[in-house]
PDB file of N, CA, C and O in Angstrom, chain B, residues numbered from 101:
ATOM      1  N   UNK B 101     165.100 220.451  78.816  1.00  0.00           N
ATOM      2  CA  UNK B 101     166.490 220.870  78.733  1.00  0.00           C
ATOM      3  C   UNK B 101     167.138 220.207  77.525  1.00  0.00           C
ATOM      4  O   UNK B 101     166.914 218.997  77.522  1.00  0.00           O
ATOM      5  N   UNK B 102     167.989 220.693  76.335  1.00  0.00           N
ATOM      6  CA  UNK B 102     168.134 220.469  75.582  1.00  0.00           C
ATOM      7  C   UNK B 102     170.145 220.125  76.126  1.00  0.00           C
ATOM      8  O   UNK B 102     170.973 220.678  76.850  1.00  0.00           O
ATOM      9  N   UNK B 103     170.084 218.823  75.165  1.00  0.00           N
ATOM     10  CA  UNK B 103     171.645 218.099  75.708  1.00  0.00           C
ATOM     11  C   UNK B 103     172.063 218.608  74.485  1.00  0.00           C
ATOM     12  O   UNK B 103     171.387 218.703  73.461  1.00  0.00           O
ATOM     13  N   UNK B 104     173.704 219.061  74.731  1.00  0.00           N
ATOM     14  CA  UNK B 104     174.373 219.551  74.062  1.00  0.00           C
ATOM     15  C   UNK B 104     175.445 218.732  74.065  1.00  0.00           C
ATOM     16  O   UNK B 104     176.068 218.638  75.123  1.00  0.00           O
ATOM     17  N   UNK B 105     175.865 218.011  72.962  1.00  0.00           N
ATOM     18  CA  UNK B 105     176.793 217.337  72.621  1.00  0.00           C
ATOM     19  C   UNK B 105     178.442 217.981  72.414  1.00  0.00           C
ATOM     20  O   UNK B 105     178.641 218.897  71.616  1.00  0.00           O
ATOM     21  N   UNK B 106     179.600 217.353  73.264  1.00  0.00           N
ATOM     22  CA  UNK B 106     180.707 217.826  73.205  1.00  0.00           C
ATOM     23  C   UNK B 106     181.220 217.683  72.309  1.00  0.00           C
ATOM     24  O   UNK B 106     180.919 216.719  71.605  1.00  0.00           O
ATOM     25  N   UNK B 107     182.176 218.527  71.942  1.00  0.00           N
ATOM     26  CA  UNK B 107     183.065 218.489  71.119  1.00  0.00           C
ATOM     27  C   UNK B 107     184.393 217.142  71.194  1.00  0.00           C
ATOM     28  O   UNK B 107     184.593 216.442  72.187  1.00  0.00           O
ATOM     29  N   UNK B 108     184.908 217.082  70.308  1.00  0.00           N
ATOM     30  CA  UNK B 108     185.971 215.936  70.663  1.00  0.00           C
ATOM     31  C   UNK B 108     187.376 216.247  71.422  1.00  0.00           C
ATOM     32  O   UNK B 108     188.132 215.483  72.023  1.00  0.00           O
ATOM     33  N   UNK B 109     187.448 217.587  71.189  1.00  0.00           N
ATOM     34  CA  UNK B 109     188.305 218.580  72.177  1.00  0.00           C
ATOM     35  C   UNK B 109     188.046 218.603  73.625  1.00  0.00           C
ATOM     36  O   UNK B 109     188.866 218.118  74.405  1.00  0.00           O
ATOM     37  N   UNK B 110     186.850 219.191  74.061  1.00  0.00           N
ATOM     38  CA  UNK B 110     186.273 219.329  75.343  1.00  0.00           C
ATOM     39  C   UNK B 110     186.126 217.870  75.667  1.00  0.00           C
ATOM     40  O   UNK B 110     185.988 218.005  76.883  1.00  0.00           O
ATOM     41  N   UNK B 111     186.047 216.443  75.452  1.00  0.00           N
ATOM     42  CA  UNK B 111     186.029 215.544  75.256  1.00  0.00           C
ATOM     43  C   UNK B 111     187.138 215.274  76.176  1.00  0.00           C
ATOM     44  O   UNK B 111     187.042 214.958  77.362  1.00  0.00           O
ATOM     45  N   UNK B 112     188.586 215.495  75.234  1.00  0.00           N
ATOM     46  CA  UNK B 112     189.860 215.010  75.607  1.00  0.00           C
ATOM     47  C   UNK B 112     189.949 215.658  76.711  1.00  0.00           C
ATOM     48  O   UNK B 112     190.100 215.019  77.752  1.00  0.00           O
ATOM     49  N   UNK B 113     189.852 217.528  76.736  1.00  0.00           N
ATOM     50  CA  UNK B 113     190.096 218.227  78.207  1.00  0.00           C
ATOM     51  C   UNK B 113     190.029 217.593  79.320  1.00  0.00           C
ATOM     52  O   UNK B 113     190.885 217.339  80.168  1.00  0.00           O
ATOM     53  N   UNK B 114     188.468 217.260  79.210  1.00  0.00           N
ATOM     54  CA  UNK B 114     187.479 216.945  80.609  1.00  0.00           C
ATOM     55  C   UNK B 114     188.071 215.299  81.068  1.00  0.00           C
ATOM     56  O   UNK B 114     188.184 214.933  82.238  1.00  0.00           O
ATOM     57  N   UNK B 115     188.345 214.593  80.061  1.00  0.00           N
ATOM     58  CA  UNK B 115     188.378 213.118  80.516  1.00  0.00           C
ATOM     59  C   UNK B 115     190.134 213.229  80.542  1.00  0.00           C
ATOM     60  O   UNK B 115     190.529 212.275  81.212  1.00  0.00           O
ATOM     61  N   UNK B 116     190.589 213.551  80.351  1.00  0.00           N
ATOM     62  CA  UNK B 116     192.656 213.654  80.892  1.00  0.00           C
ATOM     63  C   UNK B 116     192.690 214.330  82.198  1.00  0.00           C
ATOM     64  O   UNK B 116     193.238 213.736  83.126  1.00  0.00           O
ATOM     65  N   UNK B 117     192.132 215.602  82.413  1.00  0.00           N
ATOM     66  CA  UNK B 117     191.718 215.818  83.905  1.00  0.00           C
ATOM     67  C   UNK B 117     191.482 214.999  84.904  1.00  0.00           C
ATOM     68  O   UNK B 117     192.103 214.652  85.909  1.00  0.00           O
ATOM     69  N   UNK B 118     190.393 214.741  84.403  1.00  0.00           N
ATOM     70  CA  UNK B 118     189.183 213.277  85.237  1.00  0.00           C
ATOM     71  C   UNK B 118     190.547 211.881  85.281  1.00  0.00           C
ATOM     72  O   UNK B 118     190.546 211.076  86.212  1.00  0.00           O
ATOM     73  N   UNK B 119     191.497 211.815  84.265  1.00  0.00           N
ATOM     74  CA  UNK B 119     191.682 210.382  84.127  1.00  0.00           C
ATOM     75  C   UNK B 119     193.211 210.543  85.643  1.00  0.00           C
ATOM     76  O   UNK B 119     193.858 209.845  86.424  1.00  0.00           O
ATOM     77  N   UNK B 120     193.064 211.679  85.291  1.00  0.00           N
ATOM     78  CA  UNK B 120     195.232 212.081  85.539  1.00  0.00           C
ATOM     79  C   UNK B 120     194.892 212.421  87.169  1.00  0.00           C
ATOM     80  O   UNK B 120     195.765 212.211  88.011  1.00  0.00           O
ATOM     81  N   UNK B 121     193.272 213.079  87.644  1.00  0.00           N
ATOM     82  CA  UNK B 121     193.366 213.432  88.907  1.00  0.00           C
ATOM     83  C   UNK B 121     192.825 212.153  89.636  1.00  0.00           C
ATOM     84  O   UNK B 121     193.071 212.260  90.837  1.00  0.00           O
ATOM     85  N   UNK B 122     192.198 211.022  89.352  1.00  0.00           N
ATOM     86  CA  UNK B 122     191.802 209.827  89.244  1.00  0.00           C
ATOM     87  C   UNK B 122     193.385 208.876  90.183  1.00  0.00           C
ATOM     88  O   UNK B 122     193.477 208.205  91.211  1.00  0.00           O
ATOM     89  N   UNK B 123     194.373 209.340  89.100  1.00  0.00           N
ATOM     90  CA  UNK B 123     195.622 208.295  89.752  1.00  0.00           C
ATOM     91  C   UNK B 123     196.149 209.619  90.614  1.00  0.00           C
ATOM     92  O   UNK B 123     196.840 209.075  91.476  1.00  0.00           O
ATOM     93  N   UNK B 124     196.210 211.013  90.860  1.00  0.00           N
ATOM     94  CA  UNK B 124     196.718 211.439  91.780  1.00  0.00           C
ATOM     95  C   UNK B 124     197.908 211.864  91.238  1.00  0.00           C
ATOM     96  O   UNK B 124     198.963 211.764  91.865  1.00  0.00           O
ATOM     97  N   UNK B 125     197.827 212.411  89.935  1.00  0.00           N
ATOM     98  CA  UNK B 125     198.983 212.504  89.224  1.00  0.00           C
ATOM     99  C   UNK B 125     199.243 214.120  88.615  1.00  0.00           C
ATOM    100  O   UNK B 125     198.429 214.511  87.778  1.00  0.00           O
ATOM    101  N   UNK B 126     200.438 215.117  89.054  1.00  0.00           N
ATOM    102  CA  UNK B 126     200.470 216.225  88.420  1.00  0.00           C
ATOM    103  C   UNK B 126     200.809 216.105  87.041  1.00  0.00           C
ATOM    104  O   UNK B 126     201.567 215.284  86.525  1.00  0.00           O
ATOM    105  N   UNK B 127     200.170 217.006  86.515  1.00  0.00           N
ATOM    106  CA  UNK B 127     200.294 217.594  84.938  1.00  0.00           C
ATOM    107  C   UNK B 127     202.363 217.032  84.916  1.00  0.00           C
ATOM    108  O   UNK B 127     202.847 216.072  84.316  1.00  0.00           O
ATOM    109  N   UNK B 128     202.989 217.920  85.668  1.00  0.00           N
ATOM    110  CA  UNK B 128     204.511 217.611  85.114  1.00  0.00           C
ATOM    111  C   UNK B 128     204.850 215.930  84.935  1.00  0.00           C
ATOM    112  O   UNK B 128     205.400 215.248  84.070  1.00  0.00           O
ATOM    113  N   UNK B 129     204.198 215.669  86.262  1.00  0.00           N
ATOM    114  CA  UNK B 129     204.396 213.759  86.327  1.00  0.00           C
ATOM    115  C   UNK B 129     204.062 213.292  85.352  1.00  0.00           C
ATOM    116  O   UNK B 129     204.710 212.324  84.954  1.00  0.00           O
ATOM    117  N   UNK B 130     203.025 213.727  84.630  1.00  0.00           N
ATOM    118  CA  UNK B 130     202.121 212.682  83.763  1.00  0.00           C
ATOM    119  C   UNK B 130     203.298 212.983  83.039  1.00  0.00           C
ATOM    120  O   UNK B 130     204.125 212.075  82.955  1.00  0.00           O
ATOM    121  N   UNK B 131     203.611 214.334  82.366  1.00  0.00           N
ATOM    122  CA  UNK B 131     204.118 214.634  81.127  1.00  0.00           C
ATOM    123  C   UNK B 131     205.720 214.250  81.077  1.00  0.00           C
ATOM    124  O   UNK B 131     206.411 214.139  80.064  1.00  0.00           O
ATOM    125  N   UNK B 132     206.092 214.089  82.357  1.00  0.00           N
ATOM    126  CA  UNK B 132     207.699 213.408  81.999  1.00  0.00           C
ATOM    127  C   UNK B 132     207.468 211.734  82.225  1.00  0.00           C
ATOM    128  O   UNK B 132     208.467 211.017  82.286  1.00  0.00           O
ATOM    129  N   UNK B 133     206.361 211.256  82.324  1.00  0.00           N
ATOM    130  CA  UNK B 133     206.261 209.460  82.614  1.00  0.00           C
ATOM    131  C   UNK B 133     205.879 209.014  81.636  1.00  0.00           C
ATOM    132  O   UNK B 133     205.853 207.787  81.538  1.00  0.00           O
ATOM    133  N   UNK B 134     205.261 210.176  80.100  1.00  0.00           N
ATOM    134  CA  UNK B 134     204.822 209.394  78.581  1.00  0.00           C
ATOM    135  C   UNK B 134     205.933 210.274  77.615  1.00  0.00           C
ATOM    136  O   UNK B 134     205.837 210.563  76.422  1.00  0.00           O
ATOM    137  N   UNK B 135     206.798 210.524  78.392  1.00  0.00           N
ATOM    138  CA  UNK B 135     207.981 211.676  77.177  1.00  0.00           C
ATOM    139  C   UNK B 135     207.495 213.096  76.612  1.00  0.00           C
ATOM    140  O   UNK B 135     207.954 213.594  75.584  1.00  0.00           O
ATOM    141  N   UNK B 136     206.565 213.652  77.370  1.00  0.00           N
ATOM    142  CA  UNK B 136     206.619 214.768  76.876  1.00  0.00           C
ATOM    143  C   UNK B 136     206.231 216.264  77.482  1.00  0.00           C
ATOM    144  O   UNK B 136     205.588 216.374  78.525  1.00  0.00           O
ATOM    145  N   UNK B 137     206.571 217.102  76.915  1.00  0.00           N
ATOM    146  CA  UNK B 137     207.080 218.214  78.246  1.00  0.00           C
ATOM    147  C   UNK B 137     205.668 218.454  78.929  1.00  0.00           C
ATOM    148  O   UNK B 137     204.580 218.518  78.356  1.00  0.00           O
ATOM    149  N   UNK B 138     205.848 218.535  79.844  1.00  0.00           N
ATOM    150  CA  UNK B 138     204.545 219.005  81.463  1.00  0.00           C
ATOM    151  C   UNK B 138     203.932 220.109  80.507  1.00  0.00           C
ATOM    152  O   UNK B 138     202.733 220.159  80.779  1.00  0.00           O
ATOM    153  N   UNK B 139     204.231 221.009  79.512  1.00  0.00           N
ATOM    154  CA  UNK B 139     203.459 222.307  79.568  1.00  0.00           C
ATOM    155  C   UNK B 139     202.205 221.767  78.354  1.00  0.00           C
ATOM    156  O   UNK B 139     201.148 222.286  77.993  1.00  0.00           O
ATOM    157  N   UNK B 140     202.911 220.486  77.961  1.00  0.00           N
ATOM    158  CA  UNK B 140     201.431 219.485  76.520  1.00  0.00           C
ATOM    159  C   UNK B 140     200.448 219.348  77.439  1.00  0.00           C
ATOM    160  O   UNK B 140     199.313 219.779  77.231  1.00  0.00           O
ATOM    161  N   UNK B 141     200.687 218.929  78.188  1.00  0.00           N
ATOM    162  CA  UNK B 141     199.199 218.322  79.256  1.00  0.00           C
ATOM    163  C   UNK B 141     198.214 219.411  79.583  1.00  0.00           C
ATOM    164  O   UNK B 141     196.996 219.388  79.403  1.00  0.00           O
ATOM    165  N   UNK B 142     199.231 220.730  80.289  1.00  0.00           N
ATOM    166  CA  UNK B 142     198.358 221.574  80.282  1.00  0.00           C
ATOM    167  C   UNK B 142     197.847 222.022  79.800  1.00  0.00           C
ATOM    168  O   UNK B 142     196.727 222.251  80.256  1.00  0.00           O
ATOM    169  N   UNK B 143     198.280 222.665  78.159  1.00  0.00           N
ATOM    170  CA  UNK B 143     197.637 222.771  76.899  1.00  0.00           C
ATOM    171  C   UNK B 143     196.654 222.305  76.847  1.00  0.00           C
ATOM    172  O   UNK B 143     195.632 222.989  76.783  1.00  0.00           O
ATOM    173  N   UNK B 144     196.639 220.670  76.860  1.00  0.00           N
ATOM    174  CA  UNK B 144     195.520 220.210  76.468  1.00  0.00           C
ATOM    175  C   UNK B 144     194.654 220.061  77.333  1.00  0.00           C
ATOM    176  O   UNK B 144     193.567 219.712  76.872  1.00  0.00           O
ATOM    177  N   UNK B 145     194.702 220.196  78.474  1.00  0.00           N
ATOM    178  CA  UNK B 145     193.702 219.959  79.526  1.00  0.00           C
ATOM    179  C   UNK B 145     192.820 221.608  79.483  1.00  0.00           C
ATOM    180  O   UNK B 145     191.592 221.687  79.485  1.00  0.00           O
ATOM    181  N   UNK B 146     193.659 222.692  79.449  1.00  0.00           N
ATOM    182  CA  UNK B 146     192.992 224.044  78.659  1.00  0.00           C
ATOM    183  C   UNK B 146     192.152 224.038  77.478  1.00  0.00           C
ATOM    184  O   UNK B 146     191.090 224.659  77.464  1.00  0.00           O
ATOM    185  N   UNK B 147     192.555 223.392  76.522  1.00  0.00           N
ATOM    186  CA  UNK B 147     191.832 223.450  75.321  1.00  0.00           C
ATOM    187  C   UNK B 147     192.784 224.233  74.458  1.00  0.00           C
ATOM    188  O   UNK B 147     192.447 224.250  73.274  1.00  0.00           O
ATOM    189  N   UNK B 148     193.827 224.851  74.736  1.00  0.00           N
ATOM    190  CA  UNK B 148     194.555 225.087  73.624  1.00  0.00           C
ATOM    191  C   UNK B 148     195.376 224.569  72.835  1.00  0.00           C
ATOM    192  O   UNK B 148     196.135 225.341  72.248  1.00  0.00           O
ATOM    193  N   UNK B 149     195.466 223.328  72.613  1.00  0.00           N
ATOM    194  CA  UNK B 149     196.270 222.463  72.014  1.00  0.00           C
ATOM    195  C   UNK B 149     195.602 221.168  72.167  1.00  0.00           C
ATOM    196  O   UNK B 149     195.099 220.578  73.123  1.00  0.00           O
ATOM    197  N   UNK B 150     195.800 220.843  70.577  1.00  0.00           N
ATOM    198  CA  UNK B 150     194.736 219.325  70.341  1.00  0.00           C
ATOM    199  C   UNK B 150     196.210 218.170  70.378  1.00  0.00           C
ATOM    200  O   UNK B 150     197.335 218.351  69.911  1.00  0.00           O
ATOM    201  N   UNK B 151     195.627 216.945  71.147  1.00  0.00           N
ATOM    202  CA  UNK B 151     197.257 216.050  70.952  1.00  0.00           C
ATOM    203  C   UNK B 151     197.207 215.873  69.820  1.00  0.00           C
ATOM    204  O   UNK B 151     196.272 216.222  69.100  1.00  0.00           O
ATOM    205  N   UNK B 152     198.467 215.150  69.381  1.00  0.00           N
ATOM    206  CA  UNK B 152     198.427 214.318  68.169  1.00  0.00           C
ATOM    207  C   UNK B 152     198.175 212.860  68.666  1.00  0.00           C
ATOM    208  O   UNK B 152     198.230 212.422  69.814  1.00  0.00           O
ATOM    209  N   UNK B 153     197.897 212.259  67.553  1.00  0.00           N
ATOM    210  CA  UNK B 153     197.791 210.814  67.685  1.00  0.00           C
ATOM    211  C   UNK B 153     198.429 210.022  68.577  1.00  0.00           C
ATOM    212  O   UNK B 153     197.834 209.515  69.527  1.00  0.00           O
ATOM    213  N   UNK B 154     199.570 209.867  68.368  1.00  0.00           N
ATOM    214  CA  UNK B 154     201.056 209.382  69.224  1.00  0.00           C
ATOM    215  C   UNK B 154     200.924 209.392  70.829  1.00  0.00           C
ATOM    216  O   UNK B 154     201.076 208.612  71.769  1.00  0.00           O
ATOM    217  N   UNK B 155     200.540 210.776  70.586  1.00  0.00           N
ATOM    218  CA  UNK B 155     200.324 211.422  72.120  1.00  0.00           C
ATOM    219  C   UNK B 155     199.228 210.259  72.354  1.00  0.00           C
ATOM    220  O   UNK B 155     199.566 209.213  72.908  1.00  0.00           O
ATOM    221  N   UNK B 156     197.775 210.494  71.873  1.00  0.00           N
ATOM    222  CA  UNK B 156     196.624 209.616  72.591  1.00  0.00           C
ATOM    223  C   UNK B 156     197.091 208.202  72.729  1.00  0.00           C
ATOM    224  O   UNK B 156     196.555 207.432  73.526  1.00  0.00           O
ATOM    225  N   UNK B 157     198.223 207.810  71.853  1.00  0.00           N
ATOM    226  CA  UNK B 157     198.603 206.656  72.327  1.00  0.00           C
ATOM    227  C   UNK B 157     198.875 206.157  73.606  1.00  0.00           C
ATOM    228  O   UNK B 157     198.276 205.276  74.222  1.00  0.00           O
ATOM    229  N   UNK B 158     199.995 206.922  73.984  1.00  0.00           N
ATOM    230  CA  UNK B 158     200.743 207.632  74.954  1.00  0.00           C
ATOM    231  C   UNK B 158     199.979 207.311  76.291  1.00  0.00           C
ATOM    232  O   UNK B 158     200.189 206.442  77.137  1.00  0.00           O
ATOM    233  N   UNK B 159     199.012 208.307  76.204  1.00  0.00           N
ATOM    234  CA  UNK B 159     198.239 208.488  77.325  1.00  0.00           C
ATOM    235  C   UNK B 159     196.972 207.374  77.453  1.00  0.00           C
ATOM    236  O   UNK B 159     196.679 206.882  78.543  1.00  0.00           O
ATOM    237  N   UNK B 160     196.583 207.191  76.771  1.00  0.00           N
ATOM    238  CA  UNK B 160     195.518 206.025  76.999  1.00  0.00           C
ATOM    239  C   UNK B 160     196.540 204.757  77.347  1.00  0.00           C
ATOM    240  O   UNK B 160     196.136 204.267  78.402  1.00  0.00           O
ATOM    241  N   UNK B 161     197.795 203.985  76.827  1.00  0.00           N
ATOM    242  CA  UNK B 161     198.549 203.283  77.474  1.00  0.00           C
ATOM    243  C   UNK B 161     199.220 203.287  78.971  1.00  0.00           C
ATOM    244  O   UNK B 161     199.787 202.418  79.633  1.00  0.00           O
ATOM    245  N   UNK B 162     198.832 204.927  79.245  1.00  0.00           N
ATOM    246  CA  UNK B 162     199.698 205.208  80.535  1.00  0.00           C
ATOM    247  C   UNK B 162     198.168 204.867  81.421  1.00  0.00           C
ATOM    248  O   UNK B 162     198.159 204.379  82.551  1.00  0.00           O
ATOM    249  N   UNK B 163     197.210 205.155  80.817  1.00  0.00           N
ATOM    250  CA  UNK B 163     195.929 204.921  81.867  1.00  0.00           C
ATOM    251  C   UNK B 163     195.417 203.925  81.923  1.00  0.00           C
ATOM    252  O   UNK B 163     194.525 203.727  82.748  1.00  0.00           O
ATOM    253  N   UNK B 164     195.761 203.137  81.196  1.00  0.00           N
ATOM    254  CA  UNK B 164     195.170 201.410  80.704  1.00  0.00           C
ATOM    255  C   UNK B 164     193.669 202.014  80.450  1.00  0.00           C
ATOM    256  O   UNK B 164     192.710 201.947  81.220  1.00  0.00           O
ATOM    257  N   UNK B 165     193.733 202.642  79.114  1.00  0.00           N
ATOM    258  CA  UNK B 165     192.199 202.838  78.426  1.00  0.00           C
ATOM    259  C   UNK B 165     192.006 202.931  77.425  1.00  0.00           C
ATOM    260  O   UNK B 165     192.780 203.707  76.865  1.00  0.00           O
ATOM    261  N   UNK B 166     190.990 202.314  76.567  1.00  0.00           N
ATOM    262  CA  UNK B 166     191.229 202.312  75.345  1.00  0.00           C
ATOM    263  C   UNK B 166     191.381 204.396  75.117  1.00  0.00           C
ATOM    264  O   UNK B 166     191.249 205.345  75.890  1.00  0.00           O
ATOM    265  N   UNK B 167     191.720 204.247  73.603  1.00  0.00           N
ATOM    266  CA  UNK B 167     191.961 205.602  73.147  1.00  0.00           C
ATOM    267  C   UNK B 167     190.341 206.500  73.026  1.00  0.00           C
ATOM    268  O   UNK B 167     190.011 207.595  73.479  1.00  0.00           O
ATOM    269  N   UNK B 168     189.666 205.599  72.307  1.00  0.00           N
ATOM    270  CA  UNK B 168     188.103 206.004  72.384  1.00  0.00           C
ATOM    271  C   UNK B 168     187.748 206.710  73.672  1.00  0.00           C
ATOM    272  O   UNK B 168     187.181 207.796  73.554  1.00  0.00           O
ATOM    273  N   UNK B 169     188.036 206.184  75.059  1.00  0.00           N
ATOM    274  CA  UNK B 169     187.665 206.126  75.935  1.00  0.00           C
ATOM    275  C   UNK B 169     188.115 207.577  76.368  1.00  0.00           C
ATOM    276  O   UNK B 169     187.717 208.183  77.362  1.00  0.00           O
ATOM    277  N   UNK B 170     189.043 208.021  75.407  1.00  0.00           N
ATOM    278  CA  UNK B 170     190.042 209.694  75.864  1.00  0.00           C
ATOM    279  C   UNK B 170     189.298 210.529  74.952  1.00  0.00           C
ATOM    280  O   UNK B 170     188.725 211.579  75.244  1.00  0.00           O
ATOM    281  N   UNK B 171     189.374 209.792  73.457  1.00  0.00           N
ATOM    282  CA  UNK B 171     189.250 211.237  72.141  1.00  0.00           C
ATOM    283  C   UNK B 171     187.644 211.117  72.051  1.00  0.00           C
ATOM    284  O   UNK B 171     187.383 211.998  71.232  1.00  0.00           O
ATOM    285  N   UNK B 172     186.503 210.569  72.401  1.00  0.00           N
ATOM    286  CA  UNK B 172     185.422 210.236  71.214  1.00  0.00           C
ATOM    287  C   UNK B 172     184.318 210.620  72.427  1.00  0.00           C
ATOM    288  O   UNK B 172     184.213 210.037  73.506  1.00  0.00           O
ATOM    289  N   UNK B 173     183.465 211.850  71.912  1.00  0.00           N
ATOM    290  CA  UNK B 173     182.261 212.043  72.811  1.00  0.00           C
ATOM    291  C   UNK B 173     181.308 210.990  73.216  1.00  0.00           C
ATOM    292  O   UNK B 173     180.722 211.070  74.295  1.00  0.00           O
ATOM    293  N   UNK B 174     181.097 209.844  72.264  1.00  0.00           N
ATOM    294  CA  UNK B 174     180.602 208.695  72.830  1.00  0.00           C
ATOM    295  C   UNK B 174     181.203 207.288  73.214  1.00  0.00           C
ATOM    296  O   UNK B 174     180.637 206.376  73.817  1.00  0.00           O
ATOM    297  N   UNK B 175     182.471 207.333  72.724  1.00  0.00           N
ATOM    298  CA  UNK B 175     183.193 206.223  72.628  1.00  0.00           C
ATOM    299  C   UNK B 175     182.908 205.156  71.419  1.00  0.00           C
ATOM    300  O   UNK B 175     182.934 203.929  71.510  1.00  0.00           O
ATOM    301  N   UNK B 176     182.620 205.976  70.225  1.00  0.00           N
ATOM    302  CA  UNK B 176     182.499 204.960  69.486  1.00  0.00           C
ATOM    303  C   UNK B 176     184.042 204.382  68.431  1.00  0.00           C
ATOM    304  O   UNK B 176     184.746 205.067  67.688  1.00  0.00           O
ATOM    305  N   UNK B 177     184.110 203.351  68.662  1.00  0.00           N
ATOM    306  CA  UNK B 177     185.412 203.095  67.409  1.00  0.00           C
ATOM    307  C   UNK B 177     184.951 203.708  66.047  1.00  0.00           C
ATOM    308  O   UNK B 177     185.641 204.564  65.495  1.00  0.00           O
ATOM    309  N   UNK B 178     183.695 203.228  65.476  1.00  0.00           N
ATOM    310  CA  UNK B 178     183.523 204.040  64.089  1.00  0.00           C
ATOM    311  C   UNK B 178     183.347 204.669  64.040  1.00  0.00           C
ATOM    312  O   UNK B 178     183.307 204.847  62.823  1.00  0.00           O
ATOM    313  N   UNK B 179     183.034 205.776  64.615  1.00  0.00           N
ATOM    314  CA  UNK B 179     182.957 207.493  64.869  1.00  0.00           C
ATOM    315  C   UNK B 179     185.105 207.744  64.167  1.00  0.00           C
ATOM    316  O   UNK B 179     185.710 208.199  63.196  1.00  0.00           O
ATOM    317  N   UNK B 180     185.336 207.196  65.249  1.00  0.00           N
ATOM    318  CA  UNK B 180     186.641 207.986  65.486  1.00  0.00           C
ATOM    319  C   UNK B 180     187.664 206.972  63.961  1.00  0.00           C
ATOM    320  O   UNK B 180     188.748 207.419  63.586  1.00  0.00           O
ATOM    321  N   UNK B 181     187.253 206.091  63.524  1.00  0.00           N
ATOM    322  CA  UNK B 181     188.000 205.231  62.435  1.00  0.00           C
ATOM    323  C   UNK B 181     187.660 206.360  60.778  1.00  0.00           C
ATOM    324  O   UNK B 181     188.444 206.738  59.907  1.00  0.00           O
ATOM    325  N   UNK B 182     186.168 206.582  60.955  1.00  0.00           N
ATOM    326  CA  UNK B 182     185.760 207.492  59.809  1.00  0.00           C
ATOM    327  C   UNK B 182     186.157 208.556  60.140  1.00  0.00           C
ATOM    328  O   UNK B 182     186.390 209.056  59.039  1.00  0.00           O
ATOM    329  N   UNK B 183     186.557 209.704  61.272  1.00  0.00           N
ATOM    330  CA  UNK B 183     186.997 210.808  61.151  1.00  0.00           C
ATOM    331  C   UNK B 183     188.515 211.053  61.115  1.00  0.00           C
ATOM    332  O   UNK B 183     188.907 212.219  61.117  1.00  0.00           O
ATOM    333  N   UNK B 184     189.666 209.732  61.071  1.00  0.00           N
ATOM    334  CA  UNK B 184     190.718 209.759  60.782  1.00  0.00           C
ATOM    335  C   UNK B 184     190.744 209.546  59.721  1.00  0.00           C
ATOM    336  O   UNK B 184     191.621 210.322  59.342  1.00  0.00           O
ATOM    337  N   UNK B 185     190.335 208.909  58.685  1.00  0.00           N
ATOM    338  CA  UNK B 185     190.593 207.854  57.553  1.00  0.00           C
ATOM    339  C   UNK B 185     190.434 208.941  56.227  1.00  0.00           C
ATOM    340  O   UNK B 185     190.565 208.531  55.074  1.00  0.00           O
TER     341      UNK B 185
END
């Protein structure tokens, strides 16, 4: 069986889902407890809308996790330092 590596999108989807149903938390809750409207979360938990930065701030502070731990298919810091920079 051949492993297919995620995207950094499907990445964020799957693990904000996983992180947000984890504390028991609706999409609107999350999105009015880091400032921003309930319909971003869903976006992004769809895949139609990539956060911005700010945002991963946001949300990895609201989950106590690093940011890696949200945006990066493996969690690497230098993965994700060279594809901003």
């Amino acid at each position: 069986m051949e492993l297919v590596k995620k995207s950094r999108g499907e990445v964020i989807m799957t693990k904000l889902e996983q992180l947000r149903r984890q504390k028991n938390i609706s999409q609107s809750k999350l999105g009015l407890a880091i400032g921003v409207n309930p319909n971003i979360i869903s976006q992004i938990e769809r895949g139609w809308r990539k956060p911005y930065p700010k945002l991963l701030q946001s949300l990895a502070a609201y989950f106590g996790v690093p940011i890696e731990e949200i945006a990066n298919p493996d969690g690497s810091l230098k993965e994700m330092d060279n594809k901003t920079a």
